[in-house]
C-alpha positions as CSV (number, residue, x, y, z in Angstrom):
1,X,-5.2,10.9,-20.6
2,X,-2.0,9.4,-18.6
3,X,0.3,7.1,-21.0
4,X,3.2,5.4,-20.0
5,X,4.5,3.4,-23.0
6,X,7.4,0.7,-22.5
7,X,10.3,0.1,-24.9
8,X,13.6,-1.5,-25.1
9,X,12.9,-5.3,-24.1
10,X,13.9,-8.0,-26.1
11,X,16.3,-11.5,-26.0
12,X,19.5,-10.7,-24.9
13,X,21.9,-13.5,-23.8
14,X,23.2,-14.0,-19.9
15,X,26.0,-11.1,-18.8
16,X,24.5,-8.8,-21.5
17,X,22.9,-5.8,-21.7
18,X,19.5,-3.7,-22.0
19,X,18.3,-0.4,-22.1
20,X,14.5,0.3,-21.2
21,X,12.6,3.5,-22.1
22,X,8.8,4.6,-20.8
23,X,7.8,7.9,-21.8
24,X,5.0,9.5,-20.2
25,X,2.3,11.5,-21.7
26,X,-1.0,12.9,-20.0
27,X,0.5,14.3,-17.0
28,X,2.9,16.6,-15.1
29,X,6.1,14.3,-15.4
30,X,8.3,16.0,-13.4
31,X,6.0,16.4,-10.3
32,X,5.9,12.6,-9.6
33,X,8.7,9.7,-8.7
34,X,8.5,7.0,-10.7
35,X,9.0,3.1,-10.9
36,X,9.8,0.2,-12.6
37,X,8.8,-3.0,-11.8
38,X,8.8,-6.5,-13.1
39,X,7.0,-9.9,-13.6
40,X,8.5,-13.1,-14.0
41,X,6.2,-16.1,-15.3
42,X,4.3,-17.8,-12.3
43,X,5.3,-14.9,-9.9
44,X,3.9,-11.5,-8.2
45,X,4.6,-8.3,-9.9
46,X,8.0,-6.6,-7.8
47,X,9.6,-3.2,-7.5
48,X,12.9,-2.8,-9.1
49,X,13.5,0.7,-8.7
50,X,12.3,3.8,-7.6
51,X,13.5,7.4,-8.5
52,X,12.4,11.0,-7.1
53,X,10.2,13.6,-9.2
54,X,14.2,15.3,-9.7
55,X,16.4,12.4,-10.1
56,X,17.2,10.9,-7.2
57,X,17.6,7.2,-6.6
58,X,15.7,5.6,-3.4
59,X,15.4,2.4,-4.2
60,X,17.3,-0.7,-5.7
61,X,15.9,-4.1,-5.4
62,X,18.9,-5.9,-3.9
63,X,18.6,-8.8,-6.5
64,X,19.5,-6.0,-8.7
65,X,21.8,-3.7,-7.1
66,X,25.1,-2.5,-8.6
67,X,23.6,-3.6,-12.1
68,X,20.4,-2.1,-12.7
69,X,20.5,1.8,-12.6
70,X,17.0,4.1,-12.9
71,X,17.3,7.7,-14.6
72,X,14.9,10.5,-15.9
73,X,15.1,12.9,-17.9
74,X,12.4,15.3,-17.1
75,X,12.8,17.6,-20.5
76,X,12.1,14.1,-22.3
77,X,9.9,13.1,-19.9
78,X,11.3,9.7,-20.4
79,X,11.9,7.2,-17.5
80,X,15.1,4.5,-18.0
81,X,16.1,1.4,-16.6
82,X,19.7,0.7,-17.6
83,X,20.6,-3.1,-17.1
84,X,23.5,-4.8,-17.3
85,X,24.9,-8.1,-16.4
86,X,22.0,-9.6,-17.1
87,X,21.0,-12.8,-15.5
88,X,18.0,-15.6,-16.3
89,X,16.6,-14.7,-13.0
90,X,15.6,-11.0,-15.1
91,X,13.7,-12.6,-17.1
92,X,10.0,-11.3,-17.0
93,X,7.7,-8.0,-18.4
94,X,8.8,-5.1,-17.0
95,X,6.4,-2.3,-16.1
96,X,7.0,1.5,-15.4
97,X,4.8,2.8,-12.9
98,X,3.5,6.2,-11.1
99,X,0.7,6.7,-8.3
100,X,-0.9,9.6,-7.5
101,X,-2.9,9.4,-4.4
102,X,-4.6,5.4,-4.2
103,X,-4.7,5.6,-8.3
104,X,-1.7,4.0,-9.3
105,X,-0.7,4.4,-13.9
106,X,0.6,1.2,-15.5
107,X,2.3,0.9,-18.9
108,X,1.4,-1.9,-20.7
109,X,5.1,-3.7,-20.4
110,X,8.2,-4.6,-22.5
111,X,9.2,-8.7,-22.4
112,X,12.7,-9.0,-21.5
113,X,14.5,-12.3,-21.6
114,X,17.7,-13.3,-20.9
115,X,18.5,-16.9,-22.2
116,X,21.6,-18.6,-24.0
């Protein structure tokens, strides 16, 4: 069955840095784009980033851009959010993502938080 498992969150003080991992199981990996989104407390899930089936970037959130980069690596098939800069506003659990036709795969999330 489809698995998208989160990793890489944690407490990391304001201007640092994060790595997050989701590697996918239970399905063709390289055939889909994939995202990540986030969820800070009290607010609606958002996208963050979105990146093609080969490795192209389409999306940035601009509350993010020129900080947060999204990678693959297909022969992994591993999904990455590199983060740096990091502000309080990141705070939140953030979720890789993939939808195939109206079903739409959820990892289970990885808490990051960004606080002095």
């Amino acid at each position: 069955q489809v698995q998208l498992v989160e990793s890489g969150g944690g407490l990391v003080q304001p201007g640092g840095s994060l790595r997050l991992s989701c590697v996918a199981s239970g399905f063709t990996f390289e055939n889909y784009g994939m995202n990540w989104y986030r969820q800070a407390p009290g607010k609606e899930r958002e996208l963050v980033a979105t990146i093609t089936n080969v490795g192209n970037t389409v999306y940035i959130a601009p509350s993010v851009k020129g900080r947060f980069t999204i990678s693959r690596d297909n022969t992994e098939k591993t999904l990455y959010l590199e983060m740096a800069s990091l502000q309080s506003e990141d705070t939140g659990v953030y979720y890789c993502n993939f939808q195939t036709g109206r079903t739409p795969y959820w990892g289970q999330g990885t808490q990051v938080t960004v606080s002095a």
